[in-house]
C-alpha positions in Angstrom: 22.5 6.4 51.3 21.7 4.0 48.8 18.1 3.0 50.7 17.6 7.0 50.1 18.3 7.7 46.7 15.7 4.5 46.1 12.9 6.5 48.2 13.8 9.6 46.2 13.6 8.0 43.0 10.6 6.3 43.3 8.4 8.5 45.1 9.8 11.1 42.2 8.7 8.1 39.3 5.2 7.9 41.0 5.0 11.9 41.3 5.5 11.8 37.1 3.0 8.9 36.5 0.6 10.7 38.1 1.2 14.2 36.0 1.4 11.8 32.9 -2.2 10.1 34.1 -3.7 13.4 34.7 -2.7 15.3 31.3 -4.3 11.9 29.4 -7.1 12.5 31.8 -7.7 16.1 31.0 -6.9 15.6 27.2 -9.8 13.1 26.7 -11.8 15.8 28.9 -10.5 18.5 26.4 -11.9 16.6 23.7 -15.5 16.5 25.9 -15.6 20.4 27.4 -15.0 21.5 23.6 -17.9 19.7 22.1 -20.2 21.5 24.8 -18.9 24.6 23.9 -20.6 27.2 21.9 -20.2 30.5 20.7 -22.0 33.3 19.4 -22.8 36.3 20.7 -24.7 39.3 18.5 -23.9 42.6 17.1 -26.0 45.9 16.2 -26.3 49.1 14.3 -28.6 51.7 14.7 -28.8 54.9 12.7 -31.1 58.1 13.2 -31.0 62.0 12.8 -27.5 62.5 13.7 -27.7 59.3 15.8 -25.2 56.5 15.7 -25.2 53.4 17.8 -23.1 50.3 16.8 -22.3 47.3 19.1 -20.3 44.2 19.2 -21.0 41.3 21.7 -19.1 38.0 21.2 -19.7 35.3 23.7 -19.1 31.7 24.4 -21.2 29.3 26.3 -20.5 25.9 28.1 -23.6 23.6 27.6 -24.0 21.2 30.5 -26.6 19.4 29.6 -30.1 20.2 27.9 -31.3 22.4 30.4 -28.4 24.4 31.6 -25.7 26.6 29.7 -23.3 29.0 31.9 -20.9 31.5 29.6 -18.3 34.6 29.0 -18.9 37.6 27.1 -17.1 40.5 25.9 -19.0 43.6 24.4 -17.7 47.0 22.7 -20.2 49.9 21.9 -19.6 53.0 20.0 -22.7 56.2 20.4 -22.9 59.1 19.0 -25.4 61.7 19.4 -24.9 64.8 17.3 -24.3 68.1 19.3 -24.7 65.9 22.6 -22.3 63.4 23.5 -19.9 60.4 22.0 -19.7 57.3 24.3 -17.4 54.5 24.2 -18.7 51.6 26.1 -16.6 48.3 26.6 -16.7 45.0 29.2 -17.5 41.6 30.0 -20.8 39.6 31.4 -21.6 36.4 32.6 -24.9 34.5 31.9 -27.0 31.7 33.1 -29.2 30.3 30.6 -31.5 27.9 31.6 -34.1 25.6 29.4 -37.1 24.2 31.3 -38.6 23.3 27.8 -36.3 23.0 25.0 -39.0 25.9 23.4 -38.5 28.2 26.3 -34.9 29.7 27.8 -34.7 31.7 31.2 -31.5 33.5 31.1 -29.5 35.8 34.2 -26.7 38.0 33.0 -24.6 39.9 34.7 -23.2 42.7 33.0 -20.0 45.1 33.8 -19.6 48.1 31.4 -16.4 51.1 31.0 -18.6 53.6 29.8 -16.5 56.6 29.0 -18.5 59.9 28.4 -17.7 63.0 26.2 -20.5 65.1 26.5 -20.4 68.0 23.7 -20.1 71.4 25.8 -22.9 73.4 23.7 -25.2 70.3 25.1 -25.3 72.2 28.5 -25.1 75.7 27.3 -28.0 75.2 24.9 -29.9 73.9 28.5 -28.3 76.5 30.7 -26.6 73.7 32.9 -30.1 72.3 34.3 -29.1 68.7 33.6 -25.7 69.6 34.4 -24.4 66.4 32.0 -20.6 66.3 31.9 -17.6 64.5 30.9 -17.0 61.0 33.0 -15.8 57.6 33.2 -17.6 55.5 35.1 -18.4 51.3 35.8 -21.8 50.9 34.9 -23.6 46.9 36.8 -26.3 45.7 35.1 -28.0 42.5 36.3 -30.3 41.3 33.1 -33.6 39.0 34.2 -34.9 37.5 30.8 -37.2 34.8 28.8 -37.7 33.7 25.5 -38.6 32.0 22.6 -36.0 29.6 21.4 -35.9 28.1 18.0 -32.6 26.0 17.4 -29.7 28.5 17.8 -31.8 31.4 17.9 -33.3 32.7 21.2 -35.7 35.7 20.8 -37.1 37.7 23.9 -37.2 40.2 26.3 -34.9 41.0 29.3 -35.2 43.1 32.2 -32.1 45.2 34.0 -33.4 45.0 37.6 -30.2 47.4 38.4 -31.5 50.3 35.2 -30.4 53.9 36.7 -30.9 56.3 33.5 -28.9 59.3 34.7 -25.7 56.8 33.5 -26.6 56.9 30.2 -25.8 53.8 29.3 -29.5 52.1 28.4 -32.5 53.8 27.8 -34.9 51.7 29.5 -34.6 49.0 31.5 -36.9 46.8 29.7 -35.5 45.6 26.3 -35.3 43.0 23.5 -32.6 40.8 22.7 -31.8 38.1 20.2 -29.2 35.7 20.9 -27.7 32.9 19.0 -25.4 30.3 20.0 -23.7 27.7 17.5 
């Protein structure tokens, strides 16, 4: 028995100095992966005739190296159109960012929305039902192809949702502007 409980012991003392190596391991990495992180994200408000359109977009990215930055994103909307519809519009994205020059960042984002629609009922009665917009919930995919201009933290340029469908009612074009900054 005695040859045993030695076996046990040790291979159980080995067992723990590997755990103990490993956490020192991935605290000294802890210390790296946080430096390469950044967040940032954006935000907007738009106002018109009865129009209301604000959004929230938080994000955080993980820098690899000079040319390459892979991150998380949440976003929450809120629209309003006057005597057409409220939306409330919420979800998450991945993106890709990717620097060939440090002027010029190519970015893929893939984006997966909760749109939830409450379209006002005099809407269709005032168009006799021809669009025949109603009340729905729906996941909206958007897959966003951009470039732009970066200067420091600040990225400005264009991007392009190669999955756009406009009957969802969620963008209204699939070609649009963005500016992004990252600290």
């Amino acid at each position: 028995m005695q040859p045993r409980f030695i076996i046990f012991l040790t291979k159980r003392l080995a067992l723990i100095a590997i755990c103990l190596q490993f956490v020192n391991a991935n605290a000294q990495d802890s210390v790296n992966f946080w430096q390469k992180v950044r967040f940032g994200g954006s935000a907007g408000v738009g106002f018109g005739s009865g129009y209301t359109d604000v959004s929230l977009a938080p994000g955080a990215i993980y820098q690899f190296n000079q040319y390459v930055a892979l991150g998380l994103g949440v976003q929450g909307t809120y629209v309003h159109q006057r005597d057409y519809y409220d939306s409330f519009i919420y979800g998450g994205s991945v993106v890709v960012l990717l620097n060939p020059i440090p002027q010029v960042q190519l970015s893929a984002e893939l984006e997966q929305l909760r749109v939830n629609l409450d379209v006002d009922e005099r809407f269709n009665d005032r168009y006799l039902n021809t669009l025949n917009y109603r009340d729905r919930d729906f996941w909206n995919t958007a897959l966003f192809l951009g470039a732009g201009y970066q200067m420091e933290n600040v990225t400005v340029g264009l991007r392009y949702n190669v999955l756009f469908n406009k009957r969802d009612l969620v963008y209204s074009d699939a070609l649009m502007p963005f500016i992004r900054v990252y600290f």
